[in-house]
Steps between C-alpha positions, in 0.01 A plus 500: 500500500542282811749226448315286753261520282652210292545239800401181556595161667689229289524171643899419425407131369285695225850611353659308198857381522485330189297555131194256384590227258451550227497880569174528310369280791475779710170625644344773315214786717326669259356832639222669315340765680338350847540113293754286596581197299721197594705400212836360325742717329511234192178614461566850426418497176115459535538816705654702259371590143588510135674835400628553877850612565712281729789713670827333656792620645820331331766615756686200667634499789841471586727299770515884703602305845839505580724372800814591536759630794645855547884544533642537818556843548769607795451265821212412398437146297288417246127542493254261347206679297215406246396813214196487317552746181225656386581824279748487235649848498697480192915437455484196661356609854194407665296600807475233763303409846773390700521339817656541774522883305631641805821269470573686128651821439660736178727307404506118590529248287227179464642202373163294388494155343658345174738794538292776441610791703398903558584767665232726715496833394270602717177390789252708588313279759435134371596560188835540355622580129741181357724601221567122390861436337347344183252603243241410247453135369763388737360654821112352386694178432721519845125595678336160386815290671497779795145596571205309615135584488385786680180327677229730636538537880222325572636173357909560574391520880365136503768326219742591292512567180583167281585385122172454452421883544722550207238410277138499735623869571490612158181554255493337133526844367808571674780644189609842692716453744506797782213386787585415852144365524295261305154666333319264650186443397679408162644200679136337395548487150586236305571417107189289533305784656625735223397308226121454630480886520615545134291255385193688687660831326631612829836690353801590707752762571831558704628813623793511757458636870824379683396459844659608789559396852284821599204274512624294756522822700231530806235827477649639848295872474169508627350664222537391139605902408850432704579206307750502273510239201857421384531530097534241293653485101210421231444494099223491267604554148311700244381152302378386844306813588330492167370180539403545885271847293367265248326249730326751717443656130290173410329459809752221644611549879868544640560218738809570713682192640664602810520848679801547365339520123222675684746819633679560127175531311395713696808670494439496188146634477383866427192653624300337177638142560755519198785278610832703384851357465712480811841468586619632827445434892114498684400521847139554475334385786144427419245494805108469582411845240716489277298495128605183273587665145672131300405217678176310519616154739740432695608133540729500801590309824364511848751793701619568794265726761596856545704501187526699146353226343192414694435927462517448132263230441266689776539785196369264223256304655367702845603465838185300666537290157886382564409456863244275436688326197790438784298375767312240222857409391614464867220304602533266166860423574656727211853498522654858507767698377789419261463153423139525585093467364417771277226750475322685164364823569214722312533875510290630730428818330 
């Protein structure tokens, strides 16, 4: 399929550089077939109904950014350099975007903030493998003083990241630390909003999908075939897949909250719509076709044009459906993207 396909213009001022307050005060497009309704996500809850299944993605995300300065190596002096982790490979290395990646080689040593140091073991392009000098509770604890927020492109071009993002970056659900992006269109939720759908006998499930910087990446291929999606580490325990079975069992619907939830039931899914347990890595890449087998909404946030993302919810909902939702949010002044409005999607089929 045509990756032009997926296009369209995005006024910049339409993008969000900083959340709704109170984060339930964001704007809310309900999409129903051809019907498009302006609305509040505090009001979710009259959407939804008794017996549904809300599903949220508890990973948190984690201070991946780092700046630090590479050893002077021969003649040559010290070179300034920023690191964005985003796959922990086990024994206390990670995989990094690195820039400049050209000024690293097998080898150097990065000395990063609060004293937090690695060595690269090896670079293949921008990215480089960091085999950091301390491990477990210290190194998450040594991150926090070290790292800062790893802000979507989008938003790092025009400021930088801030102590705010420390907490407006992170979803109320966040206990499993291992993303280098926020699941975003959790960011809406509140304890407030939470109560009001258990009180409407809305219930609610987490399952973990550490995201990774991979969806920051641009579609470059022309067709969506060429494209390669970059896997990501998920988990849905036996107790969670049961109850996932047991609401489609009684006639309740699966409401994913974020693509990221989205991609691991589905994962998850057989051919009969049984959600399975799952522990392991996914790169399904789900586009305009692709049969639905877990999930009957999708609450998520406005996405970038020619992206993963945007291809998805043209899957769920129908291509002339999103592009119509998109051009009704961009004409209504919907704010987009990570700290954006939000959208809830039907299934189309």
């Amino acid at each position: 399929m045509r990756v032009d396909l997926f296009d369209f213009d995005l006024p910049q001022e339409r993008i969000a550089l900083s959340p709704a307050s109170p984060r339930d005060a964001a704007r809310l497009l309900h999409v129903h077939r051809t019907v498009l309704e302006d609305r509040i996500v505090s009001k979710l809850p009259s959407l939804l109904r008794p017996g549904d299944l809300l599903v949220t993605n508890d990973t948190k995300v984690i201070p991946a950014q780092l700046f630090g300065t590479r050893a002077a190596r021969g003649e040559g002096g010290p070179v300034s350099l920023e690191a964005t982790l985003h796959k922990d490979l086990g024994n206390n290395c990670w995989r990094a975007f690195v820039r400049p990646a050209k000024r690293l080689k097998e080898g150097d040593v990065v000395a990063f903030e609060s004293g937090l140091s690695a060595v690269v073991t090896s670079r293949d392009g921008a990215e480089a493998d960091l085999q950091f000098d301390i491990a477990g509770a210290d190194f998450q604890t040594t991150l926090e003083r070290a790292g800062v927020m790893p802000l979507p492109p989008y938003i790092a071009r025009k400021r930088p990241a801030d102590e705010t993002d420390r907490e407006n970056y992170q979803t109320m659900f966040a206990d499993q630390a291992g993303s280098v992006a926020a699941p975003t269109a959790g960011l809406h939720f509140t304890p407030h909003l939470m109560e009001a759908l258990k009180a409407n006998g809305v219930q609610h499930l987490c399952i973990t999908l550490h995201v990774g910087a991979g969806t920051f990446l641009p579609v470059t291929a022309e067709d969506t075939a060429d494209h390669k999606m970059h896997a990501e580490w998920g988990e849905i325990t036996e107790a969670q897949a049961a109850q996932i079975n047991k609401t489609h069992a009684k006639g309740g619907r699966v409401i994913a909250v974020g693509t990221t939830s989205l991609r691991l039931l589905e994962s998850a899914a057989d051919e009969q719509g049984m959600v399975h347990p799952f522990t392991g890595e996914t790169d399904i890449f789900i586009t305009p076709g692709y049969r639905f087998k877990a999930v009957d909404m999708l609450m998520t946030n406005f996405h970038l044009p020619r992206s993963t993302l945007f291809m998805l919810v043209c899957a769920f909902a129908g291509i002339e459906t999103m592009k119509a939702a998109y051009a009704h949010a961009i004409d209504k002044r919907y704010r987009f993207y990570s700290y954006g409005d939000a959208c809830l999607l039907e299934r189309e089929q």
